[in-house]
DOLOMAR-465995 format. One line per field, with one value per residue (C-alpha): residue number from 1; residue in one letter; x, y, z. Coordinates in Angstrom, 1 decimal. Each point is the difference from the previous one (the first is absolute). Layout:
DOLOMAR-465995
guba <- (NUM/...)
mivo <- (A/...)
u <- (X/...)
v <- (Y/...)
w <- (Z/...)
end
This chain:
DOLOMAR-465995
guba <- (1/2/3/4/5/6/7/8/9/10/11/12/13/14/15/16/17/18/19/20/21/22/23/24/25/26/27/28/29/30/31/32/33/34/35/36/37/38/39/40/41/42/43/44/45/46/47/48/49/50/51/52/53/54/55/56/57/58/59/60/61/62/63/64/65/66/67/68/69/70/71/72/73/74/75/76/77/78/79/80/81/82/83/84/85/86/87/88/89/90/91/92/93/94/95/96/97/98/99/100/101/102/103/104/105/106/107/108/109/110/111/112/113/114/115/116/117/118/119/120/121/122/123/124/125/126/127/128/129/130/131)
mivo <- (X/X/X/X/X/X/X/X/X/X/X/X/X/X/X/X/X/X/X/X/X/X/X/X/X/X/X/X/X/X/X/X/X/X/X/X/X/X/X/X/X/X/X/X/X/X/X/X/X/X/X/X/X/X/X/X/X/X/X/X/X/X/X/X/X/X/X/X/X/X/X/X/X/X/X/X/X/X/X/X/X/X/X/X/X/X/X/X/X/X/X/X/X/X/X/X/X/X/X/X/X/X/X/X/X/X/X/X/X/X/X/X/X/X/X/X/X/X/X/X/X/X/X/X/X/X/X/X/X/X/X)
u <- (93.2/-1.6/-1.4/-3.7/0.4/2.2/-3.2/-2.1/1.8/-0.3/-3.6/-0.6/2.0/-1.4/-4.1/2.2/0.5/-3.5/-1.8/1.8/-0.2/-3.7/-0.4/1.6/-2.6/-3.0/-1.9/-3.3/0.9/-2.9/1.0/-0.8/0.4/-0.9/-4.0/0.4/-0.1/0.7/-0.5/2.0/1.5/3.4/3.3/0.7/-2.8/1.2/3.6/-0.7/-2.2/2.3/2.7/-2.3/-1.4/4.0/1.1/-3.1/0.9/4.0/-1.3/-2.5/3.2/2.3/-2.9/-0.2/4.1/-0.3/-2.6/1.7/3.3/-2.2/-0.9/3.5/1.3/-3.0/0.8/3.8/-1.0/-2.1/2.6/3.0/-2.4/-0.6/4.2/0.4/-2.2/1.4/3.8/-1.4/-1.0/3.5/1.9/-1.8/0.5/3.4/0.2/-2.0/2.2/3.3/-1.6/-0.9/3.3/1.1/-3.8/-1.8/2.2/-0.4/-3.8/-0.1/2.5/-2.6/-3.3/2.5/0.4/-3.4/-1.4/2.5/-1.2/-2.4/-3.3/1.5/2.5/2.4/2.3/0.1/2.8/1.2/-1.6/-3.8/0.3/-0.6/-3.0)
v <- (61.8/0.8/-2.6/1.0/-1.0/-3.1/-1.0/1.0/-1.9/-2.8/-0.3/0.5/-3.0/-2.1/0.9/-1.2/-3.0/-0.6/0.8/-2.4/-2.8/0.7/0.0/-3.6/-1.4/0.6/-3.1/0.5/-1.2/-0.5/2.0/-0.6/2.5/0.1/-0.7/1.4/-2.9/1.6/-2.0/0.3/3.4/0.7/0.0/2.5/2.4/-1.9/1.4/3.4/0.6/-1.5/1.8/3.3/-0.9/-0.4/3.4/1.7/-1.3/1.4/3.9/-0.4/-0.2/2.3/2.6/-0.8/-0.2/3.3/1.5/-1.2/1.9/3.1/0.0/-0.2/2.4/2.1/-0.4/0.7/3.0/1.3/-1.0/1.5/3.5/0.3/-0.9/3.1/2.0/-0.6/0.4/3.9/0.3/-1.1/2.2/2.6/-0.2/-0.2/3.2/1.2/-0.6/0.7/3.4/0.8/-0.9/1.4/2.1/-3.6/-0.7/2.8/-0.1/-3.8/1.2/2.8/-2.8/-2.3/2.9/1.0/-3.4/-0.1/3.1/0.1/1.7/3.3/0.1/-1.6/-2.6/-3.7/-1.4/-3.0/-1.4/1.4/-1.6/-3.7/1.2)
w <- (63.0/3.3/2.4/-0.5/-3.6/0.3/2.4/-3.0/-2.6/2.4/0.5/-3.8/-0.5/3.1/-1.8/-3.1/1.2/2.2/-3.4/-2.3/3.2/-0.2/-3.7/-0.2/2.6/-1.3/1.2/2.4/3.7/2.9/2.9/3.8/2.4/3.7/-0.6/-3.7/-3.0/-3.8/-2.8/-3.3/0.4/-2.0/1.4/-2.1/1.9/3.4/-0.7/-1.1/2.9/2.8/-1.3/0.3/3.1/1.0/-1.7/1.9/3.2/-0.2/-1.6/3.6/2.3/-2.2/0.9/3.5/0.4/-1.8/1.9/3.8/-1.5/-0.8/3.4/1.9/-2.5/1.3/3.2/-0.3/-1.9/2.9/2.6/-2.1/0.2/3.7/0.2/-2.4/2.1/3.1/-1.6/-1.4/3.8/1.6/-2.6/1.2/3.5/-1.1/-1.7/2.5/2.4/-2.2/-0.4/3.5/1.3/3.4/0.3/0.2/2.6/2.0/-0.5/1.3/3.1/0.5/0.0/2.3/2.6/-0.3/0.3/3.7/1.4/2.7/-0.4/2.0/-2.1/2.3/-1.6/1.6/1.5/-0.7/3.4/-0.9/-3.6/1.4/2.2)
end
């Protein structure tokens, strides 16, 4: 038996119980509530309705604990694709660079002497590199 329906069984059996409670207390009551007066209303209508008014209340935060979760999961799902992204990117660089081997090194050597040279083609010393 899964949870969900041990939780059924037990709610069955607790609206058992509210509905025989009710059924045995069938006198008329007067109610007074905040600036509200009832006359001679039935428990048995004052049970039944608190205990929907109660069973209301609970299905309104299941939806909204639902609903928050839907959210983060939403969120980690969008995080957990820009992380995927960015891993394809990096394992490409890697290859990349795997692939390229000792002619990516020799290409950045080349952009690191050309990036020292002087505009007449004159390489700086180390003296004219601080100026």
């Amino acid at each position: 038996m899964s949870k969900t329906q041990l939780y059924f069984i037990l709610g069955l059996l607790f609206a058992l119980l509210v509905a025989i409670f009710a059924l045995q207390n069938p006198e008329p009551v007067d109610i007074d509530f905040l600036v509200w007066h009832f006359n001679a209303i039935s428990k048995v209508l004052i049970i039944l309705v608190s205990t929907a008014v109660g069973a209301l209340v609970v299905v309104l935060l299941g939806f909204s604990w639902q609903f928050r979760r839907y959210l983060y999961v939403r969120r980690l799902e969008g995080e957990a694709e820009g992380l995927k992204k960015e891993l394809e990117k990096a394992r490409q660089a890697l290859a990349a660079a795997q692939a390229g081997g000792p002619v990516e090194k020799a290409e950045a050597q080349e952009k690191h002497v050309q990036t020292n040279n002087k505009p007449g083609g004159e390489k700086k010393t180390g003296n004219e590199k601080g100026q």
